[in-house]
C-alpha positions as CSV (number, residue, x, y, z in Angstrom):
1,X,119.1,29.3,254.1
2,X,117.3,32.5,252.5
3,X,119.9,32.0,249.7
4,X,118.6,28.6,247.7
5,X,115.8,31.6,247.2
6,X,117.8,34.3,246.0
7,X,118.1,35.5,242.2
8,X,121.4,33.3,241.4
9,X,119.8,30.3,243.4
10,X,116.7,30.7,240.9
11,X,118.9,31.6,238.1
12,X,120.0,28.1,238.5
13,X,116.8,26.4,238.6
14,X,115.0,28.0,235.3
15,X,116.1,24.9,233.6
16,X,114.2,22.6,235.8
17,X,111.6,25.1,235.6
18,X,111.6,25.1,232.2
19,X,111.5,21.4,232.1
20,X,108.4,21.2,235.0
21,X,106.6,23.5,232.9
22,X,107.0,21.8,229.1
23,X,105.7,18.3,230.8
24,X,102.8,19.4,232.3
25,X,101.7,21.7,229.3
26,X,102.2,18.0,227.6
27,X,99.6,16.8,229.7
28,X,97.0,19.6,228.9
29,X,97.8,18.9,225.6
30,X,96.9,15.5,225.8
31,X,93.7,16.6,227.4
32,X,92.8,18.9,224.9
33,X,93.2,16.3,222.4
34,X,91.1,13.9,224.0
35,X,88.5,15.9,225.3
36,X,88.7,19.7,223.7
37,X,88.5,21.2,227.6
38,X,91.3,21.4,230.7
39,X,90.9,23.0,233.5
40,X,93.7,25.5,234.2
41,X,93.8,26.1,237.4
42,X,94.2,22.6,238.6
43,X,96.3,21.5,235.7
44,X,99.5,23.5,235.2
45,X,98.6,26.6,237.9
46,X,98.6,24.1,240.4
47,X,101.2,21.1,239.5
48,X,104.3,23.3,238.5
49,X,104.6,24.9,241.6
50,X,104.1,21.9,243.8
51,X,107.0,19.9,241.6
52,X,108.9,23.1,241.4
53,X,109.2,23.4,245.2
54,X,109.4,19.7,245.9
55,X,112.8,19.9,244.1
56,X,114.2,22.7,245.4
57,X,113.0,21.0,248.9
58,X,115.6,18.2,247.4
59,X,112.3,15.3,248.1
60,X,113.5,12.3,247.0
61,X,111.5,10.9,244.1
62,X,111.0,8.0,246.4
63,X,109.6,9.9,249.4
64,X,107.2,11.9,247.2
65,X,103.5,11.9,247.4
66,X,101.3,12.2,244.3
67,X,101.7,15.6,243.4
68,X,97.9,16.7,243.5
69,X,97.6,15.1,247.3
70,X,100.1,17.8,248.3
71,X,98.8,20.2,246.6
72,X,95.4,19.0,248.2
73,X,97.0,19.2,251.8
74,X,98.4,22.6,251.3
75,X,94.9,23.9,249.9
76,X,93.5,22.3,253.3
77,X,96.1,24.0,255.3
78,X,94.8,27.5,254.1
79,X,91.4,26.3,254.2
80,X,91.8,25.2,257.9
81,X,93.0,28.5,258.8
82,X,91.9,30.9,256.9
83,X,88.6,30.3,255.5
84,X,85.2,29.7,257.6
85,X,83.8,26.6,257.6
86,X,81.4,24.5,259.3
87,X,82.7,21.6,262.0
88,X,82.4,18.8,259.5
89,X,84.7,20.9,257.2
90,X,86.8,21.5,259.3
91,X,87.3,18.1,260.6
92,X,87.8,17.0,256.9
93,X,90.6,19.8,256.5
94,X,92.2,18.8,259.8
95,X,93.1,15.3,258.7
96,X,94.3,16.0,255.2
97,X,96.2,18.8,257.1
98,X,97.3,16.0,259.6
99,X,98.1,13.7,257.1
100,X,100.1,17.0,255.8
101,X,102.2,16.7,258.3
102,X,103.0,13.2,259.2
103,X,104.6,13.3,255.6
104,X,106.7,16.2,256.3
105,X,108.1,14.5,259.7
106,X,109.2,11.6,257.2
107,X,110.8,14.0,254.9
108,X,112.5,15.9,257.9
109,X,113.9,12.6,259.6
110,X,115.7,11.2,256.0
111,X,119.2,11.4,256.0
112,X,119.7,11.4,251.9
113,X,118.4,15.3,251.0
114,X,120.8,16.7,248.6
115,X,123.1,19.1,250.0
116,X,122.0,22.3,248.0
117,X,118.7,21.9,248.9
118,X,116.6,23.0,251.7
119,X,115.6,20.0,253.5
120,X,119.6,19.7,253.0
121,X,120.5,22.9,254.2
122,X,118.2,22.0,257.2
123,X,120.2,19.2,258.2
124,X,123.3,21.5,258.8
125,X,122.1,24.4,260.6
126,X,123.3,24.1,263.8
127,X,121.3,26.1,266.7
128,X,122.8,28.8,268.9
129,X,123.8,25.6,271.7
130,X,125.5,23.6,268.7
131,X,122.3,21.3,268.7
132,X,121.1,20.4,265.1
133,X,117.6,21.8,264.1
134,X,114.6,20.3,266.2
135,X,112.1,18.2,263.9
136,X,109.5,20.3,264.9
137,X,111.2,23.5,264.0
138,X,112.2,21.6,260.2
139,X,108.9,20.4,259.8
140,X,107.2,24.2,260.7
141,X,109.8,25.3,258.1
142,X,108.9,23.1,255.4
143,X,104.9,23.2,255.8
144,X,105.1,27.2,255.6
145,X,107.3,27.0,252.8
146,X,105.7,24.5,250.7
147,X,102.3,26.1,251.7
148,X,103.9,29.4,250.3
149,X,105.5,28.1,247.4
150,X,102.9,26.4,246.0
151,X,99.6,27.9,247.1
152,X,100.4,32.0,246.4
153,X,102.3,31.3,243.1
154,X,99.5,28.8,242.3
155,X,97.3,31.4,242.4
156,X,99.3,34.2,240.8
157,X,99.4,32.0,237.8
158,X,96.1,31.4,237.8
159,X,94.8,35.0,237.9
160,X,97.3,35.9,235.4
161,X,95.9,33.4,232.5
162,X,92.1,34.3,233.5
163,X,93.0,37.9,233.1
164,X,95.0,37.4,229.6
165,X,92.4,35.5,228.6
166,X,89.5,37.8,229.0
167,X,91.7,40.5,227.6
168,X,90.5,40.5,223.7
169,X,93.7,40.2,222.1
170,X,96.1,40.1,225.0
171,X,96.3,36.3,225.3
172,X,97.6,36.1,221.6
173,X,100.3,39.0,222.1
174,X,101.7,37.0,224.7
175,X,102.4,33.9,222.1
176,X,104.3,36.5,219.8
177,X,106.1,38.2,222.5
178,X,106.8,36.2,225.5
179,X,108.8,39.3,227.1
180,X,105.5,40.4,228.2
181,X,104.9,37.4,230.5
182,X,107.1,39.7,233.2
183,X,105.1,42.3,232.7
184,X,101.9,40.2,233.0
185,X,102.7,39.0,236.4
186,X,104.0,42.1,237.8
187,X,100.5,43.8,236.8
188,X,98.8,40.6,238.4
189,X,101.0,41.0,241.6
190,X,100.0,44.7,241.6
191,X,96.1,44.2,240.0
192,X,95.0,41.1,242.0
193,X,98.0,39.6,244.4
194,X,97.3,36.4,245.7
195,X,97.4,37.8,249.0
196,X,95.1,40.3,249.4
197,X,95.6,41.0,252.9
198,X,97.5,40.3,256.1
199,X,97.4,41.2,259.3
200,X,99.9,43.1,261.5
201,X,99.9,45.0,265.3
202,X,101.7,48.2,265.5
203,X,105.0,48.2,267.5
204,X,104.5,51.5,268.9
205,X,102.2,54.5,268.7
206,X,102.1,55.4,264.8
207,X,99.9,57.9,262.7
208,X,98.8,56.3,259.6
209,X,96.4,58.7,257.1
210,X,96.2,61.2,259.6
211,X,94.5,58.2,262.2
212,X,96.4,57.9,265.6
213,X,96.9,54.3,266.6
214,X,98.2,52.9,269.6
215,X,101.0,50.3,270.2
216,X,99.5,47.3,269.9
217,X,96.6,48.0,267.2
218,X,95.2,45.6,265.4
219,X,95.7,46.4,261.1
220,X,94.3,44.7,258.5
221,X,96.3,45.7,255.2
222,X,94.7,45.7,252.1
223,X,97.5,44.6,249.6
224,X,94.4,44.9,246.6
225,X,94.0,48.7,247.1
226,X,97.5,49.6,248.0
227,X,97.7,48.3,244.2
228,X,94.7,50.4,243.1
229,X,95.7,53.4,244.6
230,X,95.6,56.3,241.7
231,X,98.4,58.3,243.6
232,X,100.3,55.4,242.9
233,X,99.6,54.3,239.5
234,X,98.0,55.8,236.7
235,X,94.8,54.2,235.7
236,X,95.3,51.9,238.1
237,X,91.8,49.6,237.2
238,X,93.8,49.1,233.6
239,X,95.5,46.1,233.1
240,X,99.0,47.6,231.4
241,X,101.9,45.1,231.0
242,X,104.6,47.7,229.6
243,X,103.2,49.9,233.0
244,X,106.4,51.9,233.5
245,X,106.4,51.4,237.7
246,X,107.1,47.6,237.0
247,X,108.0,46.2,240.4
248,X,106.8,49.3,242.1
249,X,103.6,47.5,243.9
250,X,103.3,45.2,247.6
251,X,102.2,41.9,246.2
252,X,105.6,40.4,248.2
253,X,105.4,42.8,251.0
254,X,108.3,45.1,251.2
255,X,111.4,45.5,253.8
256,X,111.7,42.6,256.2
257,X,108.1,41.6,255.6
258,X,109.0,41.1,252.0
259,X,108.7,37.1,250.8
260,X,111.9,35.4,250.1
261,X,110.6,33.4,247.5
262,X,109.3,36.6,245.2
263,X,112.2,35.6,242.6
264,X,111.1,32.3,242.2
265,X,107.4,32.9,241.9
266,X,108.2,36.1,239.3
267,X,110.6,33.5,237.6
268,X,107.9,30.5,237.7
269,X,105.2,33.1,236.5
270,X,107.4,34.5,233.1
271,X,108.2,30.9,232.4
272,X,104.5,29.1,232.3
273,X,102.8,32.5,231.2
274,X,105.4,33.0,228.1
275,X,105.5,28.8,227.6
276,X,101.5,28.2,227.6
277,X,100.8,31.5,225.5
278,X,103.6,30.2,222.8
279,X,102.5,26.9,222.5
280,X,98.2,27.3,223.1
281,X,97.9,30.7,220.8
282,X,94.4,29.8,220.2
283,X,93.7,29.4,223.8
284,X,90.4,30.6,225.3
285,X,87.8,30.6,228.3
286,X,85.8,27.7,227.8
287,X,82.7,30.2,228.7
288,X,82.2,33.7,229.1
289,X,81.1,33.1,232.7
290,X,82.8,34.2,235.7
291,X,84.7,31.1,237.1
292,X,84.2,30.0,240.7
293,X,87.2,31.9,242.8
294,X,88.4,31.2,246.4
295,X,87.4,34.5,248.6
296,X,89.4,33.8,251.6
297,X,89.7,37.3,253.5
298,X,93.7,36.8,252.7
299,X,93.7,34.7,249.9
300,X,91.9,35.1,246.4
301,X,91.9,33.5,242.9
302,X,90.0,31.0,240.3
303,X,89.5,27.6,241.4
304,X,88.5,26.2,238.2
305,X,89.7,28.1,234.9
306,X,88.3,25.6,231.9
307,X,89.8,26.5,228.8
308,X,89.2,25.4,225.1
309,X,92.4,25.1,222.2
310,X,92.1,26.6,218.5
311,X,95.1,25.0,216.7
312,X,96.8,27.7,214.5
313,X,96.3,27.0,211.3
314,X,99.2,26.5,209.3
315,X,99.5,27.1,205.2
């Protein structure tokens, strides 16, 4: 199943991707015509992904939800569990996340998923008894993934434009070259990954940093300062997208902790970083403010990223 994530699965989809991306940059345009402002973050950041993973899922156009109610459930869905919030919040998150899930038991139970698709590939997997997959194991697999695929990559994008953006000069380089949007989302991934930290227990009795820890220790990695570390990385606080490590960084994890999906999110974060910068060269923070950011303990990035449009003059 890991493979409808894997480089030639993703090699596959960039035309889709590429086709996501180019109507909802239509829509901000439209925006920006009408009004002069969009807001970023909850415009493309947020939409591409969701559509993105919806058709890799293989969701019916029929079966599908508006596209910013999922993305609303799977922002609940972290919210829920992750953030801290009082009981009324919480109740409020718990039905969108409930709602969440009643969907994905429809999607789970149709019988008319394409057969290169996930939800498709579900359907044939065959447990070790011969039994097909139960719902409730299809429906875990498709909230986490969708959660994933929409939420971290969401954010990744986000960071990425607010950083370009703030960066005199960088925004525009990116509209001339659009080879740097790889190295734009690496140095987000390694600068500010949208997971900024997980939790793990120790196996066994380990010695991290010259600190003995038992089996069975609780460890809260910090993803952010593996990423700042100046062993690591040469003036690590700088913001370099020819930095010559690349790839070297943990904002997918690394060995059998590392996320399947990094290929699609390094592939959704070149296209909409290289697309928006082409085609918005006189893009630019609507104010010189910082703009609000969710500070989950594991999860961190602009909520709301309004931006402003300078059409390029031409002769």
């Amino acid at each position: 199943m890991l493979r409808l994530f894997g480089a030639q699965r993703v090699r596959a989809a960039l035309p889709m991707i590429e086709r996501v991306t180019h109507e909802e940059l239509d829509l901000m345009e439209a925006e920006l015509d009408a009004t002069g402002r969009h807001d970023f973050a909850r415009g493309p950041a947020r939409t591409i992904p969701v559509r993105v993973m919806l058709e890799l899922l293989g969701v019916p156009e029929a079966a599908r939800a508006d596209i910013a109610t999922v993305a609303d459930w799977t922002d609940a869905f972290i919210g829920l569990f992750w953030g801290r919030t009082d009981k009324d919040r919480q109740r409020e998150l718990a039905l969108q996340v409930a709602d969440f899930y009643t969907w994905l038991c429809e999607l789970a139970a149709r019988p008319d998923a394409p057969e290169d698709s996930l939800l498709g590939a579900l359907a044939k997997v065959r447990m070790p008894d011969g039994s097909p997959v139960p719902p409730d194991v299809a429906v875990a697999v498709c909230s986490n993934l969708m959660v994933a695929g929409h939420v971290t990559t969401s954010q990744m994008i986000s960071t990425a434009v607010h950083r370009a953006l703030e960066t005199e000069g960088q925004w525009r380089a990116l509209g001339r070259d659009p080879g740097l949007a790889e190295g734009w989302t690496e140095e987000t991934l390694r600068r500010e990954p949208s997971l900024t930290a997980w939790r793990r227990i120790t196996s066994r009795p380990v010695t991290l940093g010259g600190v003995d820890l038992p089996e069975g220790a609780e460890l809260l990695l910090l993803f952010t300062s593996a990423g700042t570390d100046p062993e690591a990385h040469e003036e690590p606080l700088r913001i370099c997208p020819m930095r010559a490590e690349g790839r070297a960084h943990l904002g997918f994890g690394l060995g059998r902790h590392r996320c399947p999906g990094a290929e699609l999110a390094r592939a959704e974060g070149r296209v909409v970083l290289g697309a928006a910068a082409a085609r918005f060269p006189g893009l630019r923070l609507a104010s010189a403010d910082r703009p609000p950011f969710l500070e989950l303990v594991s999860f961190r990035a602009p909520t709301r990223l309004d931006v402003t449009h300078t059409p390029t003059r031409t002769a």
